[in-house]
C-alpha positions as CSV (number, residue, x, y, z in Angstrom):
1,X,-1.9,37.2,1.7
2,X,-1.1,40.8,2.3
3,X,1.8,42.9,0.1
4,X,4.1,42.6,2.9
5,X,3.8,38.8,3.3
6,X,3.5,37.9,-0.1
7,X,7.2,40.0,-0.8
8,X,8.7,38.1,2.3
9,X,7.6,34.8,1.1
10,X,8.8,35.8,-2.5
11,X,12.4,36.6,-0.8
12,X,12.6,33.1,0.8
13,X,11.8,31.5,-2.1
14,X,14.1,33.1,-4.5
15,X,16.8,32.5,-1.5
16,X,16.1,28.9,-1.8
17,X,16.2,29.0,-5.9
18,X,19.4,30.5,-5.7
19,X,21.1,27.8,-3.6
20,X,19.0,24.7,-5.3
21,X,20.7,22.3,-7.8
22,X,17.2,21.7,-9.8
23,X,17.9,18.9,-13.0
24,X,15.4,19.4,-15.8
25,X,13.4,16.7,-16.8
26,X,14.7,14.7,-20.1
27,X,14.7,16.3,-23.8
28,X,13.3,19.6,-21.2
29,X,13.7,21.8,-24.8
30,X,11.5,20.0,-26.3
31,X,9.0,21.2,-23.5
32,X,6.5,23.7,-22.7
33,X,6.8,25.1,-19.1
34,X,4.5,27.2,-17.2
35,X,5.0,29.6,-14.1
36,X,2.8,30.6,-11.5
37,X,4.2,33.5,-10.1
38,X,3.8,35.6,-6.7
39,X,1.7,38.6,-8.9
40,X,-0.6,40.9,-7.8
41,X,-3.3,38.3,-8.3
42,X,-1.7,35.4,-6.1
43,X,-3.2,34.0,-4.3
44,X,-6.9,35.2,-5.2
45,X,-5.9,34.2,-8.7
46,X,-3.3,31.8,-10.1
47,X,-2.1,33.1,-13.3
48,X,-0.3,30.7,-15.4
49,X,2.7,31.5,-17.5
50,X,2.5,29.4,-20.1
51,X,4.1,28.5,-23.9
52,X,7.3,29.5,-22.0
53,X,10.5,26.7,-23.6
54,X,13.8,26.7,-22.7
55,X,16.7,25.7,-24.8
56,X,19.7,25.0,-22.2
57,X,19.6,24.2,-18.3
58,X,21.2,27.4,-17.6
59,X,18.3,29.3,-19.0
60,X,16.1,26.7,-16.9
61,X,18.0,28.0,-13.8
62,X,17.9,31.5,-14.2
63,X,14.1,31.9,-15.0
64,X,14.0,30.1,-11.5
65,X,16.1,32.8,-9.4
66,X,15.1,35.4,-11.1
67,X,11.2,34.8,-10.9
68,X,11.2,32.5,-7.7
69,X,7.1,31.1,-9.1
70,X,5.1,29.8,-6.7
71,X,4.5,26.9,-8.8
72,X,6.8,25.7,-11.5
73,X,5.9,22.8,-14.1
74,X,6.8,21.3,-17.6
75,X,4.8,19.6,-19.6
76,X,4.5,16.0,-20.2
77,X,4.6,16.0,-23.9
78,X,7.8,16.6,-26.4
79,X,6.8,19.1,-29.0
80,X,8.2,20.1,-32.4
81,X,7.4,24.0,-31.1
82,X,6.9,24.0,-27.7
83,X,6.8,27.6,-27.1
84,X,4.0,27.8,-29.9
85,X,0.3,28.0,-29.4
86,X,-1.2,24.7,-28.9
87,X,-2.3,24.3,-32.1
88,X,0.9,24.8,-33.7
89,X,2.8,22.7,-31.5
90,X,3.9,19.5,-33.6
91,X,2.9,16.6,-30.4
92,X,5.8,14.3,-30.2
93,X,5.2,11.8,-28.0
94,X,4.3,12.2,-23.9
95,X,5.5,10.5,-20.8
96,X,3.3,8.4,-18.9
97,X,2.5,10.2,-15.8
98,X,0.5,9.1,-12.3
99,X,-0.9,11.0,-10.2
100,X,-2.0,10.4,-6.8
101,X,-3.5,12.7,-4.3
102,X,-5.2,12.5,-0.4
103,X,-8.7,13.7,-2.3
104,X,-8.7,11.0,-4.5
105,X,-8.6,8.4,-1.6
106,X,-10.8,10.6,0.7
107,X,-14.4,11.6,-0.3
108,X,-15.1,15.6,0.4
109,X,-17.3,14.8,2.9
110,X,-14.8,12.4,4.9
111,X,-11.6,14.4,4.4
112,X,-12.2,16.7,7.7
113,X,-11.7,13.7,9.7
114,X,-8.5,13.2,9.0
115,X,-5.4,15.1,9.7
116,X,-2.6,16.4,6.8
117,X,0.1,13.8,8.7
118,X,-3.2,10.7,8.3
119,X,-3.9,11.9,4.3
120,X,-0.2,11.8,3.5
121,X,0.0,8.3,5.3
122,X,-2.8,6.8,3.2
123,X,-1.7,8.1,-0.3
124,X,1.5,6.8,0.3
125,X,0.2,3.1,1.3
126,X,-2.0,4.0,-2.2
127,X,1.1,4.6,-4.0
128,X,3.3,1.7,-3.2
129,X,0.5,-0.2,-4.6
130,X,0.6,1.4,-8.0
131,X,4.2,1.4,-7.9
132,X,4.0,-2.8,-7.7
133,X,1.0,-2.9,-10.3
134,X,3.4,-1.5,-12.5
135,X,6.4,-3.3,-12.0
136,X,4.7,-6.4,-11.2
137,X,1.6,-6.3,-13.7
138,X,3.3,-4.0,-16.8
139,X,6.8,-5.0,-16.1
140,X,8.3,-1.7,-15.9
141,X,11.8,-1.3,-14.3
142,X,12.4,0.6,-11.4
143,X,15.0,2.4,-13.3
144,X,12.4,3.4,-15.4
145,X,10.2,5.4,-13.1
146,X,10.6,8.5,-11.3
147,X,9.0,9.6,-8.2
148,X,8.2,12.8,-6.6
149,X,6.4,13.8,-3.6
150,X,3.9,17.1,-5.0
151,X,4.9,19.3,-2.4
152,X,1.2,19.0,-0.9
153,X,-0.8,15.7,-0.6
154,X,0.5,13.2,-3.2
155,X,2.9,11.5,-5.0
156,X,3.8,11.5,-9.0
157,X,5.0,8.3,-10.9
158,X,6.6,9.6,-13.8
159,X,7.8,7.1,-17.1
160,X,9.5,8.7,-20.1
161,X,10.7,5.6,-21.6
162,X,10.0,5.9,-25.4
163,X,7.8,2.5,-25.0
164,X,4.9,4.9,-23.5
165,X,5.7,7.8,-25.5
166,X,3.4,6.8,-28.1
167,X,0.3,5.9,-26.4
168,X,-2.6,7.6,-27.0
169,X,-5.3,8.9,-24.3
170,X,-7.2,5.5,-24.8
171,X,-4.3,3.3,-24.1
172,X,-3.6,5.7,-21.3
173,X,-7.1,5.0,-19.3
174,X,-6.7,1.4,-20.0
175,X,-4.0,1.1,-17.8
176,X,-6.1,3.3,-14.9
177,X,-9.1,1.1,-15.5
178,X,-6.6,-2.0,-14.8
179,X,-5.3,-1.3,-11.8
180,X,-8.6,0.4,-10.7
181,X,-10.0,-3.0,-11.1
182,X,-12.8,-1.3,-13.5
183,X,-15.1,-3.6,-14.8
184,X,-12.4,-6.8,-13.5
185,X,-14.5,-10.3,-13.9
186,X,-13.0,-12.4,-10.9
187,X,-14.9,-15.6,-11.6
188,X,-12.4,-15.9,-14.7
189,X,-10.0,-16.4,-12.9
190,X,-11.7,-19.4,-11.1
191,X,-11.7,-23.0,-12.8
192,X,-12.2,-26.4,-11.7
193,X,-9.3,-28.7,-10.6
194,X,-9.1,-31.6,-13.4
195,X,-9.1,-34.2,-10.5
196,X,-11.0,-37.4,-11.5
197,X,-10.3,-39.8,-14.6
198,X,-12.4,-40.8,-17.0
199,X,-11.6,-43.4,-20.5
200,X,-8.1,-42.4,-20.5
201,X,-9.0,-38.7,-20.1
202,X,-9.6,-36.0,-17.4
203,X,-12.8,-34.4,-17.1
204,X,-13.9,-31.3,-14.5
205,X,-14.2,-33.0,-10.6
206,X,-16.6,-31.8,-8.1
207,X,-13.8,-30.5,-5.5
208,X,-12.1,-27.1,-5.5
209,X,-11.6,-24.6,-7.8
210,X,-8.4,-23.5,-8.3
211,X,-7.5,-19.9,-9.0
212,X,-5.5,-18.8,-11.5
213,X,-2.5,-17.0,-9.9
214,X,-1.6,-14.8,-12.5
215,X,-1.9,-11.0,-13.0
216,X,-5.3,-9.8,-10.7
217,X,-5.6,-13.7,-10.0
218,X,-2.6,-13.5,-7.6
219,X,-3.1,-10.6,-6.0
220,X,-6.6,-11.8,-5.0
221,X,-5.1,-14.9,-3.6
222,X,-2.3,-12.8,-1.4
223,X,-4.5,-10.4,-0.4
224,X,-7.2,-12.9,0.4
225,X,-4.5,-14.8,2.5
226,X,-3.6,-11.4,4.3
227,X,-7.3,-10.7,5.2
228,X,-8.6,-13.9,6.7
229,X,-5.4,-13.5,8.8
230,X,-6.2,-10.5,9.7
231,X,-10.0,-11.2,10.8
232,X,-9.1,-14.6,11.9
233,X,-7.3,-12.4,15.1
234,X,-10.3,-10.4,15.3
235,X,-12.8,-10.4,17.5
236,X,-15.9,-11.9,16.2
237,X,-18.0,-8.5,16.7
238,X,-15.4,-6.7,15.4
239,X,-14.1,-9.3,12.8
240,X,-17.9,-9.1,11.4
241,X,-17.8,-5.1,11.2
242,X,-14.5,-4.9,9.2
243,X,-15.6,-7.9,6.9
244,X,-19.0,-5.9,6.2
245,X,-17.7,-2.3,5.7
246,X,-15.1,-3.9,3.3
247,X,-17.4,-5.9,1.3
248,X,-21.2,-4.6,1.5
249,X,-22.6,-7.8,2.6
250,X,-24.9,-9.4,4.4
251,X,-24.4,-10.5,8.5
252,X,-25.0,-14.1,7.6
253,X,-22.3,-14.0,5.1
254,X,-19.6,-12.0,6.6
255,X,-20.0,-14.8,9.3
256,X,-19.4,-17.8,6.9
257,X,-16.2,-15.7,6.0
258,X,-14.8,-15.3,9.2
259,X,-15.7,-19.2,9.9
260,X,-13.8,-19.9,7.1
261,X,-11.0,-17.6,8.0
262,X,-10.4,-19.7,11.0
263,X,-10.4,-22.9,9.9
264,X,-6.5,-24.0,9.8
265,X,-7.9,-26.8,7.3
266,X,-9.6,-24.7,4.8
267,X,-7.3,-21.8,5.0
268,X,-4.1,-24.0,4.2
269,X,-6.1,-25.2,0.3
270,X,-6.9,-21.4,0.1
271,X,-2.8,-20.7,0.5
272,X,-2.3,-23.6,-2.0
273,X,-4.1,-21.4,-4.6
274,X,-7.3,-23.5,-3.9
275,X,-11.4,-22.3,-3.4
276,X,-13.8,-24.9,-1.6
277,X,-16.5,-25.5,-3.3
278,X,-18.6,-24.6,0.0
279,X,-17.2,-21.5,-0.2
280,X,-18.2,-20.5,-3.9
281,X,-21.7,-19.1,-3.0
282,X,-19.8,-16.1,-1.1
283,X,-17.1,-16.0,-3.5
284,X,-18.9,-12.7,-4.8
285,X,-18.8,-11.2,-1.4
286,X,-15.0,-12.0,-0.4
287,X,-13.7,-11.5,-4.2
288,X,-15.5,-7.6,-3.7
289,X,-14.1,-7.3,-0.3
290,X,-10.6,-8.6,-1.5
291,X,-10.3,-6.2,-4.7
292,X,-11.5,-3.1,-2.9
293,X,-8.4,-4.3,-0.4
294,X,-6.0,-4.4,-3.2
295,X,-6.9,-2.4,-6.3
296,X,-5.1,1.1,-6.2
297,X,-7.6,2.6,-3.8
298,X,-9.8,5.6,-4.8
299,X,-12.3,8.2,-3.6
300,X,-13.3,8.3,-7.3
301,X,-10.2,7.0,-9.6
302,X,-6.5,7.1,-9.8
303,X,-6.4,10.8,-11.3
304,X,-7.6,9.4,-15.4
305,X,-7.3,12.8,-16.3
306,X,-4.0,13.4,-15.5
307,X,-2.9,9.9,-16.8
308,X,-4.8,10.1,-19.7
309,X,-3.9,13.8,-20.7
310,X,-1.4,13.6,-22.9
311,X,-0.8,17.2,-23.2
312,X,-0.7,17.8,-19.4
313,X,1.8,20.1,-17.5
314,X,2.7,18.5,-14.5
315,X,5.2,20.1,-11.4
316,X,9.3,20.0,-11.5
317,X,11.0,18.2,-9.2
318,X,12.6,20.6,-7.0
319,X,11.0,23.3,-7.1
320,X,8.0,24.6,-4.5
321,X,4.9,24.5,-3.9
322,X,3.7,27.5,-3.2
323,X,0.3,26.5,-1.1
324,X,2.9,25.0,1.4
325,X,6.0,26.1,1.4
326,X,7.6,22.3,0.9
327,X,9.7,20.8,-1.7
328,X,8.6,19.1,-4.8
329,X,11.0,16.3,-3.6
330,X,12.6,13.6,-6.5
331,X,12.6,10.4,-5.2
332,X,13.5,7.0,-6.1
333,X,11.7,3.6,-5.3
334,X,14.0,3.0,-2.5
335,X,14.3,6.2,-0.7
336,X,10.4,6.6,-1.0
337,X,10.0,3.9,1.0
338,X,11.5,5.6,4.3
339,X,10.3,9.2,2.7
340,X,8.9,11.9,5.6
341,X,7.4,14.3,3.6
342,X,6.7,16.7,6.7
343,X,9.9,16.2,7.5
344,X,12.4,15.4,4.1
345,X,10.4,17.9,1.9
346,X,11.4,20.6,4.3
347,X,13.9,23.4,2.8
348,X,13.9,26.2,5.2
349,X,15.6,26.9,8.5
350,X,14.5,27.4,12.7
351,X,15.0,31.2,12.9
352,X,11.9,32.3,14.3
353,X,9.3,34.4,12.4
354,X,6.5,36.0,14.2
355,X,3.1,35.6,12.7
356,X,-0.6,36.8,13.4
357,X,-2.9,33.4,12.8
358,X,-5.9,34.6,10.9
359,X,-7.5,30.9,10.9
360,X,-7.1,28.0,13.7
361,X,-4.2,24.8,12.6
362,X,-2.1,22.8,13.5
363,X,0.9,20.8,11.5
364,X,3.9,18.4,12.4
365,X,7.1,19.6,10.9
366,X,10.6,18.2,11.5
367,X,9.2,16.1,14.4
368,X,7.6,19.2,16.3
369,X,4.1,19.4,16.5
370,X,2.2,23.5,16.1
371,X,-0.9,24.3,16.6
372,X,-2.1,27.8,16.3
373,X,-5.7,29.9,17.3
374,X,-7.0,32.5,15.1
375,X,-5.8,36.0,16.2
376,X,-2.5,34.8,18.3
377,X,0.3,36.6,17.7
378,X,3.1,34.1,18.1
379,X,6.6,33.3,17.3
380,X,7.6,30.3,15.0
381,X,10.4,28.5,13.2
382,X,10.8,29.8,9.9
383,X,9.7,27.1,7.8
384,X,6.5,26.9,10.2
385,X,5.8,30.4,9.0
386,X,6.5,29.5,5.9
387,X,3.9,26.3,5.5
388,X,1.0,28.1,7.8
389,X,1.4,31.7,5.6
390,X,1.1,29.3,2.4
391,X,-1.4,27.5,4.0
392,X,-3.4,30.8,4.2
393,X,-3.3,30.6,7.8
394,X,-1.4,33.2,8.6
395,X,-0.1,36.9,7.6
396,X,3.5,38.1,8.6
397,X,3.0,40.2,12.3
């Protein structure tokens, strides 16, 4: 980013800080904040700011548009001294924060297949997941958790209740490893049905197993249901690929599954919570296939380190991001649901900006599609210039 560019990009942030109504997070004086500003390093070099604290919102506000960063955050912890050195800090407490992002769901080697629109598509799918896991599984309230889209390719689930305030980094990854499914044991949540009779008593029968629909036992079951649905409609050729790719098994047995899967008979004592006994010798193979389906999908993990961090600095809502341009939108867990973020997250306006492409992309922004060449000298809406010249595709002409 040349001199030039970087003070134009500066000028439309600090236009959009002046006119923003950011809210600091809760008890924000009892937090450290850091600033990555638009320096004579950026972008070569991100420079943070850091052991920065501010003691009202005004102060907050005017740090904002006066410095217009290119990245803004606070830090998840509540310190005695936040503007101290670490050491001298006094921890308090620290929210429980989530983190979700495209390159945890996509290896490296996969993620040039798909497009920015595609990535944000799947980490979103990967989020509403988590989101139930931890209303469903940990019985948080929706009131308690606060979204935000990361102004790039992820979401944030933050919880600043004072329940999770205490928890410790251990604590922390157990709740990643949970809905991870790490080191789950499905078969106990498998027993047998007490069916026959014996002197007065009941003793295990030789029919079904029942699972136990509780916690990962009935999300198995639902998403067991949804996937033999799903193949059952297949065709067989293709019905056999999804069932292997999902799984890792054998031809023979991804077969017996999709047999099963259309049998009307079987398939209504599966929906009754119930496991045929014929079926237990590739209960391995559909349980694997089922929990990859439903866990919190990931590359490698939900982001542990974030989670688990509980010293971490993590971005404000409402500011920018300055690698693109968009909003680090605050969201709730109804309007995430209908959320654009190529379209919602958007803050500036349609006068057009002429820009010379230094590297070939394409985007879809407000509905319109762009796609640029390396060398073109062209004309765009603003916040197009914007996203591609944060991007690093681009240099004002």
């Amino acid at each position: 980013m040349n001199e030039e560019t970087k003070r134009f990009v500066t000028s439309k942030f600090k236009e959009y800080y002046n006119r923003a109504m950011i809210e600091p997070p809760p008890d924000f004086w009892m937090r450290e904040w850091g600033f990555v500003l638009f320096d004579k390093y950026f972008p070569m070099k991100l420079v943070m700011r850091r052991h920065t604290s501010f003691t009202t919102k005004d102060e907050m506000v005017n740090y904002l548009r006066e410095n217009a960063p290119a990245h803004a955050y606070y830090s998840t912890a509540l310190y005695k001294y936040p503007a101290a050195d670490m050491a001298k800090k006094g921890w308090l407490g620290a929210d429980l924060i989530f983190d979700l992002d495209a390159d945890h769901i996509v290896s490296e080697a996969e993620l040039p297949q798909y497009s920015y629109e595609d990535l944000l598509k799947l980490v979103k799918k990967e989020t509403l997941k988590l989101i139930d896991f931890l209303t469903d599984d940990f019985g948080f309230a929706e009131k308690d958790m606060e979204l935000a889209f990361s102004g790039s390719r992820g979401y944030h689930i933050h919880i600043n209740t004072e329940a999770v305030r205490g928890l410790g980094s251990r604590e922390r990854r157990e709740i990643v490893d949970y809905v991870m499914a790490t080191g789950l044991d499905l078969d106990s949540f498998l027993v047998h049905d007490l069916k026959e009779k014996e002197h007065g008593g009941e003793k295990p029968g030789k029919g079904d197993l029942r699972l136990i629909t509780e916690g990962w036992g009935k999300r198995v079951r639902n998403g067991l249901i949804e996937f033999l649905h799903e193949i059952a409609d297949m065709e067989e050729k293709q019905a056999i690929k999804r069932i292997r790719a999902a799984g890792e098994m054998d031809r023979k047995k991804a077969r017996e599954i999709l047999r099963i899967a259309k049998d009307e008979t079987v398939m209504r004592r599966i929906e009754q919570g119930q496991i045929p006994q014929f079926a237990k010798p590739i209960w391995t193979g559909i349980s694997k296939t089922v929990t990859k389906i439903v866990r919190v999908e990931s590359a490698d993990r939900v982001d542990e380190p974030v989670t688990a961090d509980i010293k971490r600095l993590i971005r404000l809502p409402g500011s920018l991001h300055g690698k693109s341009s968009l909003k680090v939108k605050p969201l709730t867990i109804k309007t995430f649901k209908e959320f654009d973020p190529l379209a919602d997250a958007v803050v500036f306006g349609d006068s057009p900006v002429e820009i010379r492409v230094v590297r070939d992309s394409a985007i879809k922004l407000k509905g319109e599609r762009y796609k640029v060449e390396e060398g073109e000298i062209t004309p765009v809406p603003e916040h197009v210039a914007l996203y591609f010249i944060c991007r690093g595709v681009a240099e004002l002409k």
